[in-house]
C-alpha positions as CSV (number, residue, x, y, z in Angstrom):
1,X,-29.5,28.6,-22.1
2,X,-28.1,25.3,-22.9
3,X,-27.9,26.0,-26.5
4,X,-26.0,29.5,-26.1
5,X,-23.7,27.4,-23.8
6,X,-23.5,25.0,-26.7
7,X,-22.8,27.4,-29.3
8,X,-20.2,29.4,-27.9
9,X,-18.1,26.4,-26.8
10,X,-18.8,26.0,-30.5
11,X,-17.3,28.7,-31.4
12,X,-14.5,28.4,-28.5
13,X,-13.2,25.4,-30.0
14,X,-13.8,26.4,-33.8
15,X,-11.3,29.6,-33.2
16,X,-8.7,27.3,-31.9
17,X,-8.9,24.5,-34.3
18,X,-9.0,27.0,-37.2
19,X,-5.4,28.5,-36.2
20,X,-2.5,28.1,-37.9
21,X,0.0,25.4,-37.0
22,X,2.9,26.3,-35.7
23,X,6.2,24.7,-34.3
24,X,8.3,25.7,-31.2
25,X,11.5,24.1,-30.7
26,X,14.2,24.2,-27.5
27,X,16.6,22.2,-25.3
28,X,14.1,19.3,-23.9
29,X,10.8,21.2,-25.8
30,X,9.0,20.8,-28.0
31,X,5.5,22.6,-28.9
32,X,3.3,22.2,-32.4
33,X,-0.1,23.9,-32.3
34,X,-1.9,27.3,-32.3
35,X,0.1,30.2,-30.0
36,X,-0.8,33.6,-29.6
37,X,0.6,36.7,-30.7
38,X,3.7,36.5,-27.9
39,X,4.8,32.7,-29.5
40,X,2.9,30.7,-26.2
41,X,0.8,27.5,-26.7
42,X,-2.8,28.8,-27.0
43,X,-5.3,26.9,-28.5
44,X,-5.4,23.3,-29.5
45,X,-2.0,21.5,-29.1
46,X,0.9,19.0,-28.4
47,X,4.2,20.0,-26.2
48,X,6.7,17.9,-25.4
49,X,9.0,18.0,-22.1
50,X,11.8,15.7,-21.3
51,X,12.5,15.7,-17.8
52,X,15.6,13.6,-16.3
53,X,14.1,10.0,-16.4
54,X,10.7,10.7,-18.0
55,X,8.9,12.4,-21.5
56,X,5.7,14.2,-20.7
57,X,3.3,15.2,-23.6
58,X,0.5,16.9,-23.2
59,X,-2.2,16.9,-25.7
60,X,-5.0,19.4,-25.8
61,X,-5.8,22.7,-25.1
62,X,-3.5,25.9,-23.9
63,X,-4.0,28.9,-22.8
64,X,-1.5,31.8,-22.8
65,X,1.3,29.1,-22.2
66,X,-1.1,27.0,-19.8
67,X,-1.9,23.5,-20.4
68,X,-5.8,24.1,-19.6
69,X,-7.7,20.5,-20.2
70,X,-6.9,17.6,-22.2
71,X,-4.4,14.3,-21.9
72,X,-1.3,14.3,-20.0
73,X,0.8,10.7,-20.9
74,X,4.4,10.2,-18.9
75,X,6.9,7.8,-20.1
76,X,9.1,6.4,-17.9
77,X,12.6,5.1,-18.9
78,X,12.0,1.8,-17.2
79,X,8.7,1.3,-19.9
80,X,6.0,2.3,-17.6
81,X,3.5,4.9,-18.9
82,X,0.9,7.0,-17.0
83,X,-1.9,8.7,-19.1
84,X,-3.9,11.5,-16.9
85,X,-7.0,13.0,-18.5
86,X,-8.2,16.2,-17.3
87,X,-10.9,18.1,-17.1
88,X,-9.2,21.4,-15.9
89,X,-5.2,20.9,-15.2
90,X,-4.8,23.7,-13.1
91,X,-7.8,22.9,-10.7
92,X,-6.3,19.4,-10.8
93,X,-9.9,17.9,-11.8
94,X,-9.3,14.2,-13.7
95,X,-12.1,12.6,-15.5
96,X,-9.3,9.2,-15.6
97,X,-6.5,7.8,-15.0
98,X,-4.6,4.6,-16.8
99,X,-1.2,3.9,-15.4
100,X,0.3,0.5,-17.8
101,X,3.5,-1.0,-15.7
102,X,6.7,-2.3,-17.4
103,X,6.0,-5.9,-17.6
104,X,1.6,-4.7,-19.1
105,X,0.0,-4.7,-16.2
106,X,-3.0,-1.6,-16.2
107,X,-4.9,0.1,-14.0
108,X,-7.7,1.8,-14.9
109,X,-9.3,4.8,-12.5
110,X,-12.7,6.6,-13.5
111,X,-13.3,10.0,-11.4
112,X,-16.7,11.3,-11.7
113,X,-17.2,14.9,-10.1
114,X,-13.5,14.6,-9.1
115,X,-13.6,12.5,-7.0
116,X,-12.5,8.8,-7.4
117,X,-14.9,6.4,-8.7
118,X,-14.2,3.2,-9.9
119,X,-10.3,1.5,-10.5
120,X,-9.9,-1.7,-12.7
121,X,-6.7,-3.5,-12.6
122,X,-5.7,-5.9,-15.3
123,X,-2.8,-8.2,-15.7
124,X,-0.7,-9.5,-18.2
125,X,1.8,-12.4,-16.6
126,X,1.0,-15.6,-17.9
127,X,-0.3,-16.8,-14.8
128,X,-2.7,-13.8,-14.4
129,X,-3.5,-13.0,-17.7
130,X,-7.3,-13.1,-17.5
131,X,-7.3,-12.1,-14.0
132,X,-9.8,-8.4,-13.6
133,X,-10.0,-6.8,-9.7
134,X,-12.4,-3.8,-9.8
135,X,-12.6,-1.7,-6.6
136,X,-15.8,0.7,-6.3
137,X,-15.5,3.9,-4.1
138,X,-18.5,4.5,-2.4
139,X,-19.4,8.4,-1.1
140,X,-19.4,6.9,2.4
141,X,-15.7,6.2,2.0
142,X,-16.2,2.6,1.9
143,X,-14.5,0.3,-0.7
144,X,-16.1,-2.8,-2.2
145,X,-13.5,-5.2,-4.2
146,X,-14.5,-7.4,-7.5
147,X,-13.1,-10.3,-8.7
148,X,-14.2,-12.1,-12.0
149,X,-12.0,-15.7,-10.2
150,X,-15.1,-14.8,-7.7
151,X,-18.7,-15.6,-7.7
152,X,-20.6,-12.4,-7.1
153,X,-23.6,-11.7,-6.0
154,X,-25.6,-10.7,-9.8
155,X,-29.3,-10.8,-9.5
156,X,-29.5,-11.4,-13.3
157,X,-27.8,-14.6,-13.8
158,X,-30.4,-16.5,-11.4
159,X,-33.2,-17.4,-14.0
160,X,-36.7,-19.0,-12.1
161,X,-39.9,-18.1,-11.8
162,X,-39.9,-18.8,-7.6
163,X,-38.7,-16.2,-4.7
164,X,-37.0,-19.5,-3.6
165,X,-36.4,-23.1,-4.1
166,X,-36.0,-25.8,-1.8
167,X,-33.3,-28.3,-2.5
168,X,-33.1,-32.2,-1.2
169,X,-29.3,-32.5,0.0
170,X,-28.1,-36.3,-0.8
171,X,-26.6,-38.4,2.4
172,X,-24.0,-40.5,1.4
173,X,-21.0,-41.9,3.1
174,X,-21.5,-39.3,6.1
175,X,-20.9,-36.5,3.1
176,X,-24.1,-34.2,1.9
177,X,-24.4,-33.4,-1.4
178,X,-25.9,-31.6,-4.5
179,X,-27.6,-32.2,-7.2
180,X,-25.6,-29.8,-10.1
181,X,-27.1,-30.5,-13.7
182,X,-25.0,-29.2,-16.4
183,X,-26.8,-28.3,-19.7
184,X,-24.6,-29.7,-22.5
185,X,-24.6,-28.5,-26.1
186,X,-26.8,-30.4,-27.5
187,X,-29.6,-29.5,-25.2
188,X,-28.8,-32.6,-22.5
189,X,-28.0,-32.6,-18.6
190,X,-25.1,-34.1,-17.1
191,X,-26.0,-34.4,-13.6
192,X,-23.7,-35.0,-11.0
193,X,-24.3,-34.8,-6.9
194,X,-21.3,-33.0,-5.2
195,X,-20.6,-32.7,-2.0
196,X,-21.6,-29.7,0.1
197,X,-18.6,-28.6,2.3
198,X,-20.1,-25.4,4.4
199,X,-16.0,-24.8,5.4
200,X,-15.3,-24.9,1.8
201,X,-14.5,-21.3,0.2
202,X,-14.7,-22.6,-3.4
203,X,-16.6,-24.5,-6.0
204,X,-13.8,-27.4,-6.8
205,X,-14.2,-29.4,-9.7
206,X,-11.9,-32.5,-9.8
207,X,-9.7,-33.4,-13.0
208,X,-12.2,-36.0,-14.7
209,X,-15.1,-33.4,-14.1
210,X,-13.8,-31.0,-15.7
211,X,-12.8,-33.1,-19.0
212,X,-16.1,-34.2,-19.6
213,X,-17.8,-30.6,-19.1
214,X,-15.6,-29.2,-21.2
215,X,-16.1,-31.3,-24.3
216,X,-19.8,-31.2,-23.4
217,X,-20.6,-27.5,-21.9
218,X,-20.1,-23.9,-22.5
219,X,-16.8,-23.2,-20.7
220,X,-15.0,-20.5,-20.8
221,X,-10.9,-20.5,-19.6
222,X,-10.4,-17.4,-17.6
223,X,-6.5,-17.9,-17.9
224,X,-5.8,-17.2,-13.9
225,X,-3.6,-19.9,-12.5
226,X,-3.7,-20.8,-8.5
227,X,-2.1,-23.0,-6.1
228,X,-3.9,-25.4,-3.8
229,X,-3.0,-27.9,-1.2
230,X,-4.7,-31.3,-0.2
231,X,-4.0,-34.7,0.9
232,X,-1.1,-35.1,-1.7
233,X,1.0,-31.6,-0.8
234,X,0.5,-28.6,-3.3
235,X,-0.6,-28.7,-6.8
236,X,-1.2,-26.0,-9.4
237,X,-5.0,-25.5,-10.2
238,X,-7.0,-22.6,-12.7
239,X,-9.7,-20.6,-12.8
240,X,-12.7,-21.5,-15.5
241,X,-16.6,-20.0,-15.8
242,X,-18.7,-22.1,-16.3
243,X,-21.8,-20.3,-18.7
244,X,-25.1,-22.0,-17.1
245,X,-25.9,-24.9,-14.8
246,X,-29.0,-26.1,-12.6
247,X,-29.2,-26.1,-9.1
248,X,-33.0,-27.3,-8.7
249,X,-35.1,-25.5,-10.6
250,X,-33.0,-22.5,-10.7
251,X,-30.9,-21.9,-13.8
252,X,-27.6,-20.1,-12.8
253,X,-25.5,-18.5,-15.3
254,X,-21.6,-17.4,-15.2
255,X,-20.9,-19.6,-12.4
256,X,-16.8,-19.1,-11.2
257,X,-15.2,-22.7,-10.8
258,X,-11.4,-24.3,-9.8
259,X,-10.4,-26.8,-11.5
260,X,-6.9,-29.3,-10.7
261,X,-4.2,-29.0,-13.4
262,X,-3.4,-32.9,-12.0
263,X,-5.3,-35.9,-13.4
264,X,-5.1,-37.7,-10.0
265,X,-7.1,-35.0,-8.2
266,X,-10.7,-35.6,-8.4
267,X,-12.3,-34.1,-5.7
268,X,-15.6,-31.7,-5.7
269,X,-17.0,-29.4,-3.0
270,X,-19.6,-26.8,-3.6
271,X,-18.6,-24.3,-1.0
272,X,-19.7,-20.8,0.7
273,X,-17.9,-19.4,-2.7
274,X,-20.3,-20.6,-4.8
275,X,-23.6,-20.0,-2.8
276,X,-22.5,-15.9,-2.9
277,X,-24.3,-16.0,-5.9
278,X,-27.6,-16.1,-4.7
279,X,-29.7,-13.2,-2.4
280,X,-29.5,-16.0,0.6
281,X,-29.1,-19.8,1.2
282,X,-30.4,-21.5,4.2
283,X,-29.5,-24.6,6.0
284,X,-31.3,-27.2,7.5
285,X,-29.1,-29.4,9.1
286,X,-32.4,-31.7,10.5
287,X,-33.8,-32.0,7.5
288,X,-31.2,-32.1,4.9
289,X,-32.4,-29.4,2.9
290,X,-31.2,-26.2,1.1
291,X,-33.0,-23.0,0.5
292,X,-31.9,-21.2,-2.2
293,X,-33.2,-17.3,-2.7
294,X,-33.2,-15.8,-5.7
């Protein structure tokens, strides 16, 4: 059965991509494809509209002067473009969409079955540029939100042989900390203790920090900017990924970190940010240890 399905789509498609070329031209329209014998788009095609403020074109396939399935892209006079791909126009079933505004910002929608899927949004400002939200529509009508300036939970980038690992938190100066060993380049680790903040929603690297890993380590510049506020007032700050470090015996990989865009800030706080990487951390104040789950 599959095959005969196969074969006369085959065929289908072969009758309309065989025709001959033709050109139909008015006021605001414009056709050029296969028509049938009463001059309407039928078969494989491009028509042209011009409507008021916009220009839509639709590219694919016609029947009897229908616009059946294919792509239909929208330009807008103020430079935004929507591209619509469907699977059958008239039943209104899209397979995606990809809306680009005027100053190259793009979303990105995936419809499986018809119904929504998956939207990606990218950005283009300066400030944004490497910024990535994903949304995932789940059958239950519930919504989970990505962000790559986020550390998300992916089993994959914990690498250890245990279920879990028990970490000794460092008491100094009434401030607990943790041990964080950067592999460097040359096959090295730069360790460093810093400071566990449980109110903390980040993992904060300070200016100096961040110098040294970055000649040293695999770091990656996600080009998002941010603003954050401290002792000294405001201060610009950006997003960087950070490829591998050790917490214990636990190598973690792809680890999201902020980093001051001011020399004089040198602060560093893992917070409840960072630990969303993992299955489950535990606590214990009385003993001043950390149990991390893979």
């Amino acid at each position: 059965m599959k095959k005969l399905i196969l074969v006369s789509l085959f065929i289908s498609f072969s009758c309309y991509s065989q025709c001959k070329k033709e050109t139909i031209e008015r006021e605001n329209y414009y056709y050029e494809g296969c028509i049938n014998y009463e001059e309407q788009p039928n078969g494989e095609g491009i028509e042209i509209l011009t409507i008021d403020d916009q220009t839509q074109k639709f590219t694919g396939t016609f029947k009897n002067g229908v616009f059946i399935s294919g792509e239909l892209s929208i330009s807008f006079l103020n430079g935004e473009i929507s591209k619509i791909y469907y699977v059958d126009f008239v039943k209104e079933i899209i397979s995606k969409e990809i809306y680009t505004w005027d100053n190259g910002n793009k979303e990105v929608t995936i419809y499986k079955n018809g119904k929504k899927e998956k939207e990606i949004r990218t950005f283009s400002e300066p400030e944004r540029q490497g910024l990535i939200i994903e949304k995932q529509f789940k059958s239950d009508g519930s919504i989970i939100e990505t962000r790559n300036t986020n550390n998300n939970r992916i089993p994959e980038d914990i690498l250890g042989d245990e279920t879990y690992i028990d970490v000794d938190l460092i008491e100094e100066s009434n401030q607990l900390r943790v041990n964080v060993d950067f592999p460097t380049k040359n096959g090295e680790l730069l360790s460093v203790p810093i400071q566990f903040d449980s109110g903390a929603t980040d993992f904060f690297i300070g200016y100096r920090l961040y110098q040294e890993i970055k000649n040293k380590c695999d770091v990656v510049d996600l080009n998002v900017e941010g603003n954050s506020r401290g002792v000294s007032g405001e201060y610009k700050t950006k997003y960087i990924k950070i490829k591998q470090l050790k917490i214990g015996s636990y190598l973690v990989k792809n680890v999201v970190a902020i980093v001051p865009m001011r020399s004089d800030i040198n602060s560093m706080l893992i917070g409840i940010g960072f630990l969303k990487k993992f299955k489950e951390v535990e606590w214990s104040l009385n003993s001043n240890k950390m149990r991390f789950y893979k």
